[in-house]
N, C-alpha and C positions, 0 to 999 in steps of 0.2 A: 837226440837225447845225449848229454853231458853223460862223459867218462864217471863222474862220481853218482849217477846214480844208473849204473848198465847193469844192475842186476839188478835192477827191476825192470817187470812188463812194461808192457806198451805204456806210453803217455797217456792216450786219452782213454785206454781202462781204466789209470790209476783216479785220474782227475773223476771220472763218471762213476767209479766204484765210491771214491770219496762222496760224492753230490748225494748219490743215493742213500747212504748211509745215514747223511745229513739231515737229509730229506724224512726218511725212518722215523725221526727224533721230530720234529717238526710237524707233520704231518695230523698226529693226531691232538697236538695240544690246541688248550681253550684259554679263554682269558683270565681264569687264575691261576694258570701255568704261566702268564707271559710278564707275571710281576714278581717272579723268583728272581732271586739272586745268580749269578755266573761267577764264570772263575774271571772276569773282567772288572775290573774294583768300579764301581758306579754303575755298570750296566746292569738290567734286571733281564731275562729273556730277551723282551721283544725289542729291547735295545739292538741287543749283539744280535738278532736277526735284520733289524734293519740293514747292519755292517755288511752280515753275510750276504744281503743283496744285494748292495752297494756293488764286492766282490764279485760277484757272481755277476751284474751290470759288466765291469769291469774287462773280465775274462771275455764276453761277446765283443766289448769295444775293440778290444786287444788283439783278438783272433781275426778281426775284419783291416785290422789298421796292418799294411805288410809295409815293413822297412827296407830300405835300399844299402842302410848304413851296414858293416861289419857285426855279429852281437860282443856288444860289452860285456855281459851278465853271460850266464848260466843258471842253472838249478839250484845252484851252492851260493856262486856269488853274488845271486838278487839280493842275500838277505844281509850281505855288510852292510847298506845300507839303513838297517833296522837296527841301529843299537839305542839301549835305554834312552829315554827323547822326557822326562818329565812333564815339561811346558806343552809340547806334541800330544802327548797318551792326554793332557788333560783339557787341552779344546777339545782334541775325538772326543770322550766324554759326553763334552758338553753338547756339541753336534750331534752324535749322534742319539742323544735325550732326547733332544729339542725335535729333529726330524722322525724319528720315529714315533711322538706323540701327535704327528699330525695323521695320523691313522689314528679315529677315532673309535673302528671299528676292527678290531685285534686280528677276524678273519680275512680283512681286505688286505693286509701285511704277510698273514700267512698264505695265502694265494697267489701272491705277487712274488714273492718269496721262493715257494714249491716251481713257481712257473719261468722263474726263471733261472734256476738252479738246474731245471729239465733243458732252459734252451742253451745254456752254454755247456752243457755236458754234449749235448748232440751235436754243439757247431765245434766242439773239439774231436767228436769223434767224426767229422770230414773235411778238419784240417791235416793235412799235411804235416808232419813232425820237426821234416826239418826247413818249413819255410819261415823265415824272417818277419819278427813282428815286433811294433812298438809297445811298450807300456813305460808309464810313471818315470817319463825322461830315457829309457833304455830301452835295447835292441836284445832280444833274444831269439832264438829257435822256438816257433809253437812246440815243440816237444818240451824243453824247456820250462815255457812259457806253465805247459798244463802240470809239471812236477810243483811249483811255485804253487799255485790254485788249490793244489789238491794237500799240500803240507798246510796252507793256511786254514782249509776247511778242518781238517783234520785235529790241528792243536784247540780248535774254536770248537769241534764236535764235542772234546774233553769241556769246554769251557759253558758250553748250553748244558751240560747235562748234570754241574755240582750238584744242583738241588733237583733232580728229576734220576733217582737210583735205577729206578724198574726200567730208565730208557734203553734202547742197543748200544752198544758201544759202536766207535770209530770203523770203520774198513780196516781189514788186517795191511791193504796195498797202500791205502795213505798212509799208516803206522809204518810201515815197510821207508814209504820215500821221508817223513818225517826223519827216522831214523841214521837213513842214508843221507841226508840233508846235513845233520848236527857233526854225524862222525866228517863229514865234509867240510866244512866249520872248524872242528876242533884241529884237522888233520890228522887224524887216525880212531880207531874204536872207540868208545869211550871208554874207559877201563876200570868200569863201574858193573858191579851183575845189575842191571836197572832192566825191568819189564820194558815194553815201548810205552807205555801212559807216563810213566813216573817217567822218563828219560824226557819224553816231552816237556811235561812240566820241568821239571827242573832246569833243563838248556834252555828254557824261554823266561825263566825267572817267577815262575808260578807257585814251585815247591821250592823252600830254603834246600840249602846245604847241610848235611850233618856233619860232621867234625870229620868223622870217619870216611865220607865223603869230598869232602875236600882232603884230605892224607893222601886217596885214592889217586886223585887229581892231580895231586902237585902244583907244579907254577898253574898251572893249566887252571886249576880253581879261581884266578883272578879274572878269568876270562869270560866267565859264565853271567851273567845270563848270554848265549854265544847270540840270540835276538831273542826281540820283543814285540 
């Protein structure tokens, strides 16, 4: 586990505290739930559940694939690579419209979904932390690898649930590494009173800035959204 996030637990709690959480929100929805809106501009639900399986795919490939190379990345610096992408954010979009309409059946999605969000939590929780693994062109620490999985589930749990109020919230441990994630990012606390939801959004460019908000920030405000 990266220096910028040792005060949090174990990796593969945070990543399986996150899944389950995930899961919580998930679990019980039906298919007029899965045409609401998200905090993902064009997705409806069962879009950004497609994504999150995709992810969750991901994390299993990732955990099995061990690297020989030195790690590039960290926890922190997976996500330089994620800055504002316009042209990027809007194939995803389109992609993932198109592939999650081929589930014509809303529960075949949420099954496939729940089940494999179950198996990459438990092939993380008997990996190893600090052994070496590929993903998306880079080399990380499966410890690492699980803080990255469980910040993305995490920003995306805020992001299924805009239009579903009565749902649970996030995992306090993925809020925890989110957190620890951004101030890593920014290079120091953020010096903002922000909850962990609203500090989410806003470093990921979800919630604007307020005047007050950026005063807060200083130079630092030109830097935000810190990813996307």
């Amino acid at each position: 586990m990266s220096t910028q996030c040792g005060e949090l637990t174990e990796p593969a709690h945070v990543v399986r505290e996150a899944y389950e959480a995930l899961a919580g929100v998930v679990r019980p929805l039906g298919d007029e739930e899965s045409w609401l809106p998200t905090g993902c501009t064009g997705w409806a639900v069962r879009d950004l559940m497609f994504h999150l399986l995709a992810d969750a795919r991901r994390a299993l490939v990732a955990l099995h694939t061990p690297a020989a190379a030195p790690p590039d990345r960290d926890a922190v610096t997976y996500w330089t690579d994620w800055a504002p992408d316009p042209v990027g954010a809007a194939h995803g979009r389109r992609h993932n419209r198109v592939a999650a309409s081929m589930f014509l059946d809303f529960g075949q999605l949420k099954d496939v979904c729940l089940e494999t969000l179950a198996a990459a939590a438990r092939a993380a929780g008997a990996a190893a932390a600090d052994r070496l693994v590929g993903t998306q062109g880079h080399v990380l620490t499966a410890g690492d690898l699980m803080i990255t999985l469980a910040v993305e589930a995490t920003v995306h749990h805020l992001d299924l649930t805009v239009a579903l109020p009565a749902a649970p919230g996030p995992a306090p441990a993925g809020l925890a590494a989110v957190r620890a994630t951004l101030d890593g990012l920014l290079g120091r606390p953020v010096p903002v009173d922000w909850g962990d939801e609203h500090y989410a959004r806003a470093a990921t460019g979800r919630a604007p800035l307020t005047a007050a908000e950026r005063q807060a920030l200083g130079a630092d405000a030109a830097r935000f959204p810190l990813f996307s």
